[in-house]
Structures are given as structure tokens and as C-alpha cells.
C-alpha positions as CSV (number, residue, x, y, z in Angstrom):
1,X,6.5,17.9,-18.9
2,X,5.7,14.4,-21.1
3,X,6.0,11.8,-18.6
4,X,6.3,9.2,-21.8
5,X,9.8,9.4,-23.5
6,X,10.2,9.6,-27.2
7,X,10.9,6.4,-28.3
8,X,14.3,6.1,-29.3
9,X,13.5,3.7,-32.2
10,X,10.1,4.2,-34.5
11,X,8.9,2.4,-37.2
12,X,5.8,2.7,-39.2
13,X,2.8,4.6,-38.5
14,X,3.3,7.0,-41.2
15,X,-0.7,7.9,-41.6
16,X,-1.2,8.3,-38.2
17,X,1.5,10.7,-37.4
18,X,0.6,12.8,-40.3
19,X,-3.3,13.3,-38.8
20,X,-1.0,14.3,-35.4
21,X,0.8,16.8,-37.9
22,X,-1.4,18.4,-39.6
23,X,-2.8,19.0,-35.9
24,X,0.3,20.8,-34.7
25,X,0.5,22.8,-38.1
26,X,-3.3,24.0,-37.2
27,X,-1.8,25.1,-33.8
28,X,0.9,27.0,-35.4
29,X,-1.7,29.1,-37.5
30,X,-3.1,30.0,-34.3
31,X,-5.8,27.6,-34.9
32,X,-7.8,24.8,-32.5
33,X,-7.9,20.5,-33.0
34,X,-8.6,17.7,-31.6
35,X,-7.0,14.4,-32.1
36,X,-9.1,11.2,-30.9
37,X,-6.6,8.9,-30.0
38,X,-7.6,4.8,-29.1
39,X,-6.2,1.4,-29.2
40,X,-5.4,-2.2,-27.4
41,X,-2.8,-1.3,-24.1
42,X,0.7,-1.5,-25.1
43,X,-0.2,-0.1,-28.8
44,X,1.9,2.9,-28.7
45,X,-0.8,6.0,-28.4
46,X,1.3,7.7,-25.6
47,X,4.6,7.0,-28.0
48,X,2.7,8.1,-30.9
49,X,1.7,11.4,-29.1
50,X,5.5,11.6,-27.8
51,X,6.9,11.2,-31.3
52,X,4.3,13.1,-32.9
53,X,5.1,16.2,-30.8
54,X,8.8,16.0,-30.2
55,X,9.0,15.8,-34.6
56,X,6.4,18.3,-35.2
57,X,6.4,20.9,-32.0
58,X,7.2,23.9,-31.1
59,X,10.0,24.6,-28.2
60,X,8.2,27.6,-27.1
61,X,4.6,26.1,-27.0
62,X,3.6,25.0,-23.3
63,X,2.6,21.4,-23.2
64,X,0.3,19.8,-20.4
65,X,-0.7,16.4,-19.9
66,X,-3.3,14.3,-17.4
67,X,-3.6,10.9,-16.5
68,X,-7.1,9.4,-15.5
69,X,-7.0,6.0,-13.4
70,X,-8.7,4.0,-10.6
71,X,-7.9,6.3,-8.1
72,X,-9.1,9.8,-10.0
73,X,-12.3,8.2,-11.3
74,X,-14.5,10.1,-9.3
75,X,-13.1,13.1,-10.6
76,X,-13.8,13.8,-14.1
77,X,-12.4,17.4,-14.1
78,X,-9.0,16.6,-12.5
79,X,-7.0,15.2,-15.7
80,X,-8.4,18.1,-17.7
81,X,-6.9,20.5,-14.9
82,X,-3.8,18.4,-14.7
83,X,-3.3,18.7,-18.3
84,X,-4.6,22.7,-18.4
85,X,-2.0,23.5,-15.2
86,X,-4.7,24.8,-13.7
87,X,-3.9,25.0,-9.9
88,X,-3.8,27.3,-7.3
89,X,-0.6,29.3,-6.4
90,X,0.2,29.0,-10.0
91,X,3.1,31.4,-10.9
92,X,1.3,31.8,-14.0
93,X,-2.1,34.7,-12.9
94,X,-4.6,33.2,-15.8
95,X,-4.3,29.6,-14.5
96,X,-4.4,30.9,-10.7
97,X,-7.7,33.2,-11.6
98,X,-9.2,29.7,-13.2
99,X,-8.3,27.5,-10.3
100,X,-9.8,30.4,-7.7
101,X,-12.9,30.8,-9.8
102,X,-13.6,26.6,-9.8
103,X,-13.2,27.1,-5.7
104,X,-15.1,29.8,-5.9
105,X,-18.0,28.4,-7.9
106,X,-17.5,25.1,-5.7
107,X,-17.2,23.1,-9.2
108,X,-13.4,21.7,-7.5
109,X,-12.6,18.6,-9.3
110,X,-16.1,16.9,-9.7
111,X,-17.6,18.9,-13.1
112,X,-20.2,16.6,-14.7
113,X,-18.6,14.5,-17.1
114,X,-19.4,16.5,-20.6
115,X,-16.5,19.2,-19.3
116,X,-14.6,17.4,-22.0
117,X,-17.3,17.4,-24.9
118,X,-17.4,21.3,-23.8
119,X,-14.2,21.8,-24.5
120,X,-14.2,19.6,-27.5
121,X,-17.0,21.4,-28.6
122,X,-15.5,25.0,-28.4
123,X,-12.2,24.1,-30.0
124,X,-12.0,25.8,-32.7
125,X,-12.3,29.1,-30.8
126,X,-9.2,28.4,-28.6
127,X,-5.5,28.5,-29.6
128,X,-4.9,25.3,-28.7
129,X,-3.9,21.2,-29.6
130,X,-5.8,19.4,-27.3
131,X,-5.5,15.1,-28.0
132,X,-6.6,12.4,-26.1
133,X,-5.4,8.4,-25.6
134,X,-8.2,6.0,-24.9
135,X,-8.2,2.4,-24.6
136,X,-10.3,1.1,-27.4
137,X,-12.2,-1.8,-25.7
138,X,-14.6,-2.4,-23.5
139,X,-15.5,1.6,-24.0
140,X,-17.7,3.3,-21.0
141,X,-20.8,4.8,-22.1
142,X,-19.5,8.2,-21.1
143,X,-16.2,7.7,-23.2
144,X,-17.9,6.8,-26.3
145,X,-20.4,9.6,-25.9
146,X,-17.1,11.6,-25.6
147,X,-15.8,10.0,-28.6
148,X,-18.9,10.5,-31.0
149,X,-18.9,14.0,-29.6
150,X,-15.5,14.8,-31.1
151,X,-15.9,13.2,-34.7
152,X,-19.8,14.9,-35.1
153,X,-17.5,18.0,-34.1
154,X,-14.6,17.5,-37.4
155,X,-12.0,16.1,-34.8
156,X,-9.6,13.3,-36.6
157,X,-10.2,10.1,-34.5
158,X,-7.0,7.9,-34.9
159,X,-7.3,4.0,-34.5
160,X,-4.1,2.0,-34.3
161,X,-4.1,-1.3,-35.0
162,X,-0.6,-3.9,-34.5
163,X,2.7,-2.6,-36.2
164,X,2.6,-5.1,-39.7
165,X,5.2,-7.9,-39.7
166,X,7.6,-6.0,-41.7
167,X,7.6,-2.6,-39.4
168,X,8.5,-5.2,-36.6
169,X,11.3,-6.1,-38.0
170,X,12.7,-3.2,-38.7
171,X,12.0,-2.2,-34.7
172,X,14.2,-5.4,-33.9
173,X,16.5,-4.3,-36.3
174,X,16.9,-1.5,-34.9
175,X,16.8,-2.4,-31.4
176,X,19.4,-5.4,-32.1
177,X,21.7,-3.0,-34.6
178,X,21.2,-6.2,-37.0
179,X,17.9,-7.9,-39.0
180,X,15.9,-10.9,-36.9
181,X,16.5,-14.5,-38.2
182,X,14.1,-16.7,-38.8
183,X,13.5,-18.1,-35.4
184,X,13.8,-14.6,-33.5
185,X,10.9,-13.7,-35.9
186,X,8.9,-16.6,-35.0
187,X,9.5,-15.5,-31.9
188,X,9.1,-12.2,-31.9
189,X,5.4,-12.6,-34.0
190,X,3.7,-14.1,-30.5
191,X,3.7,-10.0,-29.6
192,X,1.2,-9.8,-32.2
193,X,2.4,-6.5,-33.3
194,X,1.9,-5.0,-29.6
195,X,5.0,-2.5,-29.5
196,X,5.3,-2.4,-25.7
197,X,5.1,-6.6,-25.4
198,X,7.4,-6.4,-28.4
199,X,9.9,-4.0,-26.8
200,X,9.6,-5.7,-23.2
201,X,10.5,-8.9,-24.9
202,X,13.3,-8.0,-27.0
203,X,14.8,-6.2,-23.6
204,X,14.0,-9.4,-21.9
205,X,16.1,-11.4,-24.6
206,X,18.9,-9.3,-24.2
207,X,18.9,-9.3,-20.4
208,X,18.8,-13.1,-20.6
209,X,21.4,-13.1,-23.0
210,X,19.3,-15.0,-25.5
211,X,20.3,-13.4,-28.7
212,X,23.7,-14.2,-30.8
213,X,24.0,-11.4,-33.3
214,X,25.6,-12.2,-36.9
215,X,24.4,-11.7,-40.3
216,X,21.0,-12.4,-38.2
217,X,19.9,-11.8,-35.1
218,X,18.9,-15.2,-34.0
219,X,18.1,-16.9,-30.2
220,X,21.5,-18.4,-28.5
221,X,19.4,-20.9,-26.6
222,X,16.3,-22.5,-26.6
223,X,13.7,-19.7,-25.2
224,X,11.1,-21.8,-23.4
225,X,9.9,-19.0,-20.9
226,X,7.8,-16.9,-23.6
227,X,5.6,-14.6,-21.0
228,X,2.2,-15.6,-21.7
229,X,0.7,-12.0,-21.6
230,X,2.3,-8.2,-21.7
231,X,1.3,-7.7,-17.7
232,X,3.6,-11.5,-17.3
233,X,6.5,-9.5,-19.3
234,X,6.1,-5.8,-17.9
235,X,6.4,-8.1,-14.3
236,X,9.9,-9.5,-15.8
237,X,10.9,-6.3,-15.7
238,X,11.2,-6.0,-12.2
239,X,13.8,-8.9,-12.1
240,X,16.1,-6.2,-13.1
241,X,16.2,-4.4,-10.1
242,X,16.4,-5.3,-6.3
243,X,13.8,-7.0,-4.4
244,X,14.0,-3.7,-2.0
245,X,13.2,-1.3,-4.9
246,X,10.7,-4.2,-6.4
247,X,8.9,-3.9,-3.1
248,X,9.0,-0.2,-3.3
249,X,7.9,0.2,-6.3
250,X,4.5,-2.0,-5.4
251,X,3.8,0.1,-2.8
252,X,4.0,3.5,-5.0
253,X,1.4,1.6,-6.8
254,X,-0.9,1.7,-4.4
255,X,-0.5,5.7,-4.9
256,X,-1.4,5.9,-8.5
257,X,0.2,6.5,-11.8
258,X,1.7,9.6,-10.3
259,X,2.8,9.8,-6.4
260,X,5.1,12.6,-4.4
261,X,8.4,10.6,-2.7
262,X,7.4,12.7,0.1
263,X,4.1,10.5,0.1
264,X,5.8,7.3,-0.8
265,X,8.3,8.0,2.6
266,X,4.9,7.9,4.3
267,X,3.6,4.8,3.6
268,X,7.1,2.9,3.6
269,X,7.9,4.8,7.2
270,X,11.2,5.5,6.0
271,X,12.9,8.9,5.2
272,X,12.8,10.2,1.8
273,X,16.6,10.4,1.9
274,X,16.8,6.6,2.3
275,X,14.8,6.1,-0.8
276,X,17.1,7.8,-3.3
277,X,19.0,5.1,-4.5
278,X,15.7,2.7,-5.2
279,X,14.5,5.6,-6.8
280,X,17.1,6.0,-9.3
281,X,17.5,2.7,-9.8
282,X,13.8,2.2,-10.6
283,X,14.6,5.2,-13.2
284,X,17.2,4.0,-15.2
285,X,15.3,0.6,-15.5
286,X,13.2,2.2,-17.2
287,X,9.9,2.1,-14.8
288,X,10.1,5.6,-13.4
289,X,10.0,8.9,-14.9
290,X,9.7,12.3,-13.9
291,X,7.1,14.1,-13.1
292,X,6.8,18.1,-12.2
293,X,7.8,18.1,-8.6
294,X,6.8,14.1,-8.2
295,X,7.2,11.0,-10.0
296,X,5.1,9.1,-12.4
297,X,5.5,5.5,-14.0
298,X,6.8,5.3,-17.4
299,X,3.5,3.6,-19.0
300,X,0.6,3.0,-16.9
301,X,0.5,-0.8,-18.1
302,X,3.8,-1.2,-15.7
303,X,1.6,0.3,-12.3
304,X,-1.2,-1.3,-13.3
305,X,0.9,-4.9,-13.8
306,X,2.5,-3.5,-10.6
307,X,-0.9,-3.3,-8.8
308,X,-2.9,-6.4,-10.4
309,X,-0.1,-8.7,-9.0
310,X,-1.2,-7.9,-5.5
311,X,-4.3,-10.0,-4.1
312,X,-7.4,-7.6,-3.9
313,X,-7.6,-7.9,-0.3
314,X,-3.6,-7.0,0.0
315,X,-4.8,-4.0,-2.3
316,X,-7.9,-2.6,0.1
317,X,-5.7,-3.4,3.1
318,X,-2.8,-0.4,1.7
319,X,-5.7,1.4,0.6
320,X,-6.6,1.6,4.0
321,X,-3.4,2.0,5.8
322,X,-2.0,4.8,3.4
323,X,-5.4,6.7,3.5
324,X,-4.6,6.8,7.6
325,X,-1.0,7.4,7.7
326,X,-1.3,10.5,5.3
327,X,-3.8,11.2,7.0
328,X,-1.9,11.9,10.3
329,X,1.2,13.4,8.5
330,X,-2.1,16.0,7.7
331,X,-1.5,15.5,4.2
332,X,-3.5,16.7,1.0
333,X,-7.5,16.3,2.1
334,X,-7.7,14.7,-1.7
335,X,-5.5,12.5,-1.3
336,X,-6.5,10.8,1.6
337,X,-9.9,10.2,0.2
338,X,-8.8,8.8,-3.1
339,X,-6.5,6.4,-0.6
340,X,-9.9,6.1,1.4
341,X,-12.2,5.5,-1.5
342,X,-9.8,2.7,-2.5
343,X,-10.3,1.0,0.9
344,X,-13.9,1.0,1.6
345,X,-13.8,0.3,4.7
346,X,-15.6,3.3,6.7
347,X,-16.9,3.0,10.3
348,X,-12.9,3.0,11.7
349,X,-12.9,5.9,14.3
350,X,-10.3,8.0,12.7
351,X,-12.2,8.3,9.6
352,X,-14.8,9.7,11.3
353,X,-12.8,12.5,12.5
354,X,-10.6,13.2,9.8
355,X,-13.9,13.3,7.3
356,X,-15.6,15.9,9.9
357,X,-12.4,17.9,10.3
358,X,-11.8,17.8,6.3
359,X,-14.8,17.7,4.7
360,X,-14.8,21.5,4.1
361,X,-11.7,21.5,2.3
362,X,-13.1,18.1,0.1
363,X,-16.1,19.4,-0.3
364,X,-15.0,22.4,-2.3
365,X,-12.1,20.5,-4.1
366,X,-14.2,17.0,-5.1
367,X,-17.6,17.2,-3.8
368,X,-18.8,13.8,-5.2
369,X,-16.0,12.0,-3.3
370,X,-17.1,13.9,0.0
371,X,-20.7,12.8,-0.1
372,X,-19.7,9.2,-1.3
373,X,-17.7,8.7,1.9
374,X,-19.8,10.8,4.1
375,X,-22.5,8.6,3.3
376,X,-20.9,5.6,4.0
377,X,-19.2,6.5,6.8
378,X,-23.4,7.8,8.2
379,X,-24.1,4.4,7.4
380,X,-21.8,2.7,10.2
381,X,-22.5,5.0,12.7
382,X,-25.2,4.9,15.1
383,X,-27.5,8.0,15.6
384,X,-26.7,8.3,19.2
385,X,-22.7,8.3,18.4
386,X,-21.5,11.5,19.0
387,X,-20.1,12.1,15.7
388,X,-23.7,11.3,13.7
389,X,-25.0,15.1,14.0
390,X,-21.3,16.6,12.5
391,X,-21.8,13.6,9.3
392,X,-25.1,14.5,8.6
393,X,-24.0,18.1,8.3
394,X,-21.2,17.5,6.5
395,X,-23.2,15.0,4.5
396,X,-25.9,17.8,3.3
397,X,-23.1,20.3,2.7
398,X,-21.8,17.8,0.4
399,X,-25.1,17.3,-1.4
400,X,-26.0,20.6,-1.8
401,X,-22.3,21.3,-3.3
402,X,-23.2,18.8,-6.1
403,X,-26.7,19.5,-6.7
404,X,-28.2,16.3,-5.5
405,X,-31.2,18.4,-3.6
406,X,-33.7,15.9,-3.5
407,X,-31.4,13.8,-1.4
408,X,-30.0,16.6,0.6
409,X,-34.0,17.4,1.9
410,X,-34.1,13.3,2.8
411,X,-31.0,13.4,4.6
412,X,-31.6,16.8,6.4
413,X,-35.2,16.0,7.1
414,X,-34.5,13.0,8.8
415,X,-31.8,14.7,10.6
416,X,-33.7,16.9,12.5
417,X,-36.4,14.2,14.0
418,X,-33.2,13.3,15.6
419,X,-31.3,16.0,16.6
420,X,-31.3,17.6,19.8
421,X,-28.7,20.4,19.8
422,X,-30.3,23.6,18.9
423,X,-27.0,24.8,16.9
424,X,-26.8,22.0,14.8
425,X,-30.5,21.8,14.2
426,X,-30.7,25.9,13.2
427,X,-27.4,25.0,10.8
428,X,-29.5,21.6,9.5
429,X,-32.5,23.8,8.6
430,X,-30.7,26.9,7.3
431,X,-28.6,24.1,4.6
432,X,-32.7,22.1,4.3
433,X,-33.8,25.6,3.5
434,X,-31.7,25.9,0.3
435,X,-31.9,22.8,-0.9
436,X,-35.8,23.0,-1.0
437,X,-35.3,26.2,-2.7
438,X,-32.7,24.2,-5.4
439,X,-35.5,21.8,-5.9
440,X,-37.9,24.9,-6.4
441,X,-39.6,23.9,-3.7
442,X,-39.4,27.6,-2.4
443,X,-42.9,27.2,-0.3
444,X,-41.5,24.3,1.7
445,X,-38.2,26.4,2.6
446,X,-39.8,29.2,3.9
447,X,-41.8,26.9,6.3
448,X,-38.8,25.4,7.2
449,X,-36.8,28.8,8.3
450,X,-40.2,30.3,9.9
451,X,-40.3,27.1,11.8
452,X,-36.6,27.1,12.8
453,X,-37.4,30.7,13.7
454,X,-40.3,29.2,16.4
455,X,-38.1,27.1,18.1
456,X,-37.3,28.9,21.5
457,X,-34.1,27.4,21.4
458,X,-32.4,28.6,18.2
459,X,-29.0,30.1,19.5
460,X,-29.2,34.2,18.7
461,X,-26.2,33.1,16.4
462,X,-28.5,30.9,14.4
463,X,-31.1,33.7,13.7
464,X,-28.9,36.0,11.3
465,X,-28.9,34.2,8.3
466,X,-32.6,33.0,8.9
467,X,-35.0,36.5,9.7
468,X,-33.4,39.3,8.5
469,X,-33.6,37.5,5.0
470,X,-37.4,36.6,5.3
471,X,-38.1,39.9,6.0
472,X,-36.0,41.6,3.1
473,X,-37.3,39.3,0.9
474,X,-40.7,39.5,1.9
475,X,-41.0,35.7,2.2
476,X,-39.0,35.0,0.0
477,X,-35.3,32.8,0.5
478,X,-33.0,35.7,-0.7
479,X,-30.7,35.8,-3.6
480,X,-28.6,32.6,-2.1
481,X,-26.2,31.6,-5.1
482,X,-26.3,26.9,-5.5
483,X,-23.1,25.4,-6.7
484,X,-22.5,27.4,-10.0
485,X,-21.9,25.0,-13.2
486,X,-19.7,26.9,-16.0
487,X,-20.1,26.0,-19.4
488,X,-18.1,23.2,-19.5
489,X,-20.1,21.3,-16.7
490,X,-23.5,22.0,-18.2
């Protein structure tokens, strides 16, 4: 589903939507495209996209979309698999089979960040329309390498620019059901051709009833309240609903662009039932849209002017407290450490548990984020604490699920100069072992499992995996798989 409406007025952009054409027309001869788009926030790329599609599509075609924002930036893969479907318990078998084969291969959501330049790359083998919105300015390195990696490749890279003076016109016309006078179009230029500041302040004229319509559309009163900036006006918008669902809304912010009521019931302690009516009325103000089984908001310039009007510390502080009420409603091991990640606040006690008890589960589905906030959490707690031996473990899991060996050796190494229990010391070297052998270091893993092997101590459920190997492989580590990068991730 395309969480961005068609716009129910368009103007201009007659170039652009024929590039987005000719795209769908490729797709319909069974043959692959990309489409690069970028621009200012509040442009229209996600209307463009909309308009593009709902004009030029295909009712049977199966369209997928992804968001990337704060809170999924530590997961380059997870848009792409948003977009793709790709989950498990799929009803449909190919996107199950890819989701079980990413658990499988331990890639979960944390592929290095050319997955996209792979699949840009291999286009024109796959049945399929893949475009992208970007924010033009400031670009990251790995965008723009992204970018130049889909022009080198023949994929059309749109830029828009503001709508021209005379296509906003015609979108007050049209918005007004009568041409802008003189001073509504002195007005109406401060947008600077933005179509969403445009749109937000034309809405906000009407709400205000500050327009007289004639032969001209033209301001009843003097307008002395011109928002200074498109976050200023998107905030307007919430004057049209009630300071309950206003105060709702912030707090579904703190969840992302996209959020489950059931999670949003969480964090506002209240029963989903009791949020239905804010809900709806948050939709038909226009700041809420569907979303699959959840809810997204309309544009991601209204969460993010949603978000940016809290103080930073106000922002951590929810950060924190959703990461440990999901937590104890045992929700989604992801989601809690996106909430977590947000916070940065690690050395609470019940991170440290819920990080031991779930970093299994994370580690297969976002390794990256599992060994960022294992780490820090190792950090704040002492090496006596009772919990330091199960971090440490978890930590070097972690790092061996996303290659980082020589770090995994460090933090293992210095683990067991302080360990004293012999079950996590034979499970320390065992996980040492392979990471020496990722960093070819295959002469310093064998020590380390013959020396594991010495220690009286080692519990006989510790020796499996450690002497029957050695002596199959005649010194060798045996043929023990590390995290398996497809194509994509290479």
C-alpha cells in the first residue's frame, strides 16, 4: 500500500512525470529501471511518485514501499525489505524463502550499505520498477555514492526544483475553485514554490477564514501570522485537531514514521480501544494514513515537525521510557532497540537483562544494533557485576555476526583474563576460536581450543564442539560457516 495519497490537485511537472513513465512502460515490457528521485523537503517527490504511478500503473502490478528515518538508520537493509515485502510468515512462499534465507545467513536487517547499488546494479535483469526519493542537500557520503552508482548504471536521476509562479497559480486555482488576486499571490510567493508549504498555507487560509472568493481569490483580512518556515506551518496543522489527539500524535512520533496502535497503547498506558476516536480524527486531518496492519504519517516532514518541537532531552527521556515499557509488554526485540538506541542511556538494570535475554533474537535480525548497545551497555558495567560475563558473550556473538573479528579477538581475549566460570570461559574460547579463524589467523585458533581443551575444568558439555573437530580436521578449525554476505551485501 502508498502511504502518500495522490494529490487531488497537480499542476506542472510535465518532464518529470514523463521520465516516471517511460519507467512504468519499461515495466510493462517486462523490463527493469530505476528512477533517482531528489529534492528540497516539501517538493513533492513522494506526490510525484504517487501521481506518477496512480496515472501510469498497472492494477495488477504489486507495489511496495520503505521509509528510512532516525530510528532505522542502523539498518540499511530494512527499507529495501520493507519495500521488497520481504518478511517472515509471508503468505506469499518466495518472500518467506528470502526472509528465512537472510536469518539463515545471519545478514537480518544490517547488509552493508551497497545492498542498494547491488540491486541498482542488477536491474536490468529483474522485472521490476524500483525508484527512490532522496533529499537533495546536505547528501551523506553513502547516498551520493548510491546516487552516482545509479546514473554510471543508465538510471534517469530526476531533480525537482520549485513549481514556476504560473503552475502555483493554477494549484491555488484549483485548490480555491477560483484564480489568486494580486495580494493572495504576493502571499502565496513566500512558499517559494514548495508545494507542501504552499498547500499547508492555503489550508491554513481557509481554516482561518482568510480568503473572500470573487472574480479573485483575494485575503478577507490582513494576514500578519505568515509561518516563518514549512515545520512553523505543518505545526499549524495540529490546531485543527484536539490537544488530546495533538498530544497523541507527539508521542507516536517518538515511534517513527510508521508505529502499530498496539505499540502507541503502550507508551500512552491506555487501551487501544480508547484511542480510536484520536485516531480517526488525526486521519481525516489529514496527518495519518494507513499503513498495512499499522499506521504511518502522511509526509514525514509532519513527524519530523511533530518530533523537532519536543526539547532533545524530552526526546531521549520517551526514547527511554518506550524502549522499557515495550519492553515488558515483551514486544518486538527490534523495536525495543531502535527505542533504546534513541535513548542512550545504557547502564539501567533492565537493559541489562532484556539485552542478555534478547540479544539472540537481535543479533540475527540487526546485528550492528546488537553490538552497538552491547557495547555500551559493557561499558557501564563493572567486571565483577554479575551480568559482565553474559554481555561479553553476547557482545562477541554480535561481532562475529557482522564480521568485525579483529574486535571480537579484543573483546574475547580480554574476557577470559577475567572470567572464572569454566562454562562461559569454554563458550568465550569456542566463539575466540572462530573469529581468529575469520581474521585467518587459523594458527592462533587452534592454540586457543587446544588450550581450552587443557583446562581441567572445561564442563564435558564444552568439549564437543572443541576435540572431535581438531581431530577430524587434523588441526585444523573445521568447515565452520562466518556470517554469509549475498551479493547484494558484498
Amino acid at each position: 500500500m502508498w502511504p502518500i495519497d495522490r494529490p487531488p490537485h497537480w499542476v506542472g511537472r510535465t518532464q518529470e512525470l514523463a521520465v516516471l513513465r517511460a519507467g512504468a512502460e519499461a515495466l510493462r515490457r517486462g523490463e527493469g529501471t530505476v528512477v533517482w528521485v531528489e529534492g528540497e523537503p516539501g517538493i513533492g517527490k513522494s506526490s510525484l511518485v504517487a501521481h506518477a504511478l496512480a496515472e501510469a500503473g498497472d492494477p495488477e502490478w504489486d507495489i511496495g514501499w520503505g521509509i528510512a528515518d532516525q530510528l532505522t538508520e542502523q539498518l540499511p537493509l530494512r527499507p529495501m525489505l520493507d519495500c521488497l515485502q520481504v518478511k517472515p510468515g509471508s503468505p506469499d512462499p518466495r518472500r518467506a524463502h528470502a526472509a528465512d534465507l537472510l536469518r539463515k545467513q545471519r545478514l537480518g536487517l544490517s547488509a552493508d550499505g551497497d545492498a542498494g547499488y547491488q540491486l541498482a546494479a542488477a536491474i536490468d535483469q529483474l522485472r521490476l520498477l524500483l525508484i527512490a526519493t532522496c533529499r537533495s542537500a546536505p547528501p551523506r557520503p553513502e547516498v551520493q555514492q548510491l546516487r552516482t552508482a545509479v546514473a554510471r548504471r543508465g538510471g534517469a536521476v530526476i531533480t525537482l526544483g520549485p513549481l514556476a509562479e504560473s503552475d502555483v497559480a493554477a494549484l491555488v486555482a484549483k485548490m480555491l475553485g477560483t484564480p489568486p488576486g494580486d495580494a493572495l499571490r504576493q502571499l502565496t510567493a513566500q512558499a517559494a514554490g514548495n508545494p507542501l508549504y504552499l498547500r499547508e498555507l492555503v489550508d491554513a487560509l481557509v481554516r482561518e477564514r482568510a480568503v473572500r472568493n470573487g472574480p479573485a481569490a483575494e485575503i478577507s483580512v490582513a494576514w500578519d501570522q505568515l509561518p516563518p518556515s514549512l515545520a512553523a506551518v505543518l505545526n499549524d496543522r495540529l490546531s485543527s485537531v484536539s490537544a488530546q489527539t495533538a498530544q497523541m500524535l507527539r508521542t507516536a512520533a517518538v515511534l517513527g514514521a510508521r508505529f502499530t496502535v498496539a505499540d502507541l497503547a503502550v507508551l500512552l498506558r491506555r487501551p487501544a480501544w480508547d484511542l480510536a476516536a484520536s485516531l480517526q480524527e488525526a486521519a481525516a486531518a489529514g496527518l495519518l494514513a494507513g499503513s498495512g496492519a499499522g499506521l504511518a504519517f502522511r509526509h514525514p516532514l509532519i513527524r519530523q515537525a511533530l518530533y523537532e518541537s519536543m526539547p532533545a532531552a524530552l526526546r531521549t527521556t520517551l526514547h527511554t521510557e518506550a524502549a522499557r515499557e515495550l519492553a515488558a509488554t515483551d514486544a518486538d526485540a527490534l523495536t525495543v532497540a531502535q527505542q533504546l538506541s534513541a535513548g542512550g542511556r545504557p547502564g539501567q538494570g533492565w537493559t541489562r537483562a532484556w539485552l542478555i535475554r534478547a540479544a539472540p533474537a537481535l543479533t540475527t535480525q540487526a546485528p550492528q544494533l546488537a553490538a552497538d548497545l552491547l557495547r555500551l551497555e559493557l561499558e557501564e558495567t563493572a567486571v565483577g557485576d554479575e551480568a559482565w560475563d553474559a554481555l561479553v558473550v553476547c557482545l562477541v556473538r554480535a561481532l562475529l555476526a557482522v564480521g568485525a573479528y579483529q574486535e571480537a579477538i579484543r573483546q574475547a581475549s580480554r574476557a577470559l583474563t577475567a572470567m572464572t566460570d569454566p562454562a562461559r570461559r569454554g563458550e568465550t574460547s569456542w566463539i575466540l576460536a572462530h573469529a581468529q579463524w575469520g581474521a585467518g589467523s587459523n594458527d592462533d585458533a587452534i592454540s586457543v581450543i587446544r588450550q581450552a581443551l587443557a583446562e581441567v575444568d572445561l564442563p564435558r558439555t564444552g568439549r564437543p564442539g572443541c576435540w572431535p573437530c581438531l581431530r577430524r580436521s587434523n588441526g585444523t578449525l573445521p568447515a565452520w560457516t562466518p556470517p554469509t554476505r549475498s551479493p547484494a551485501g558484498r
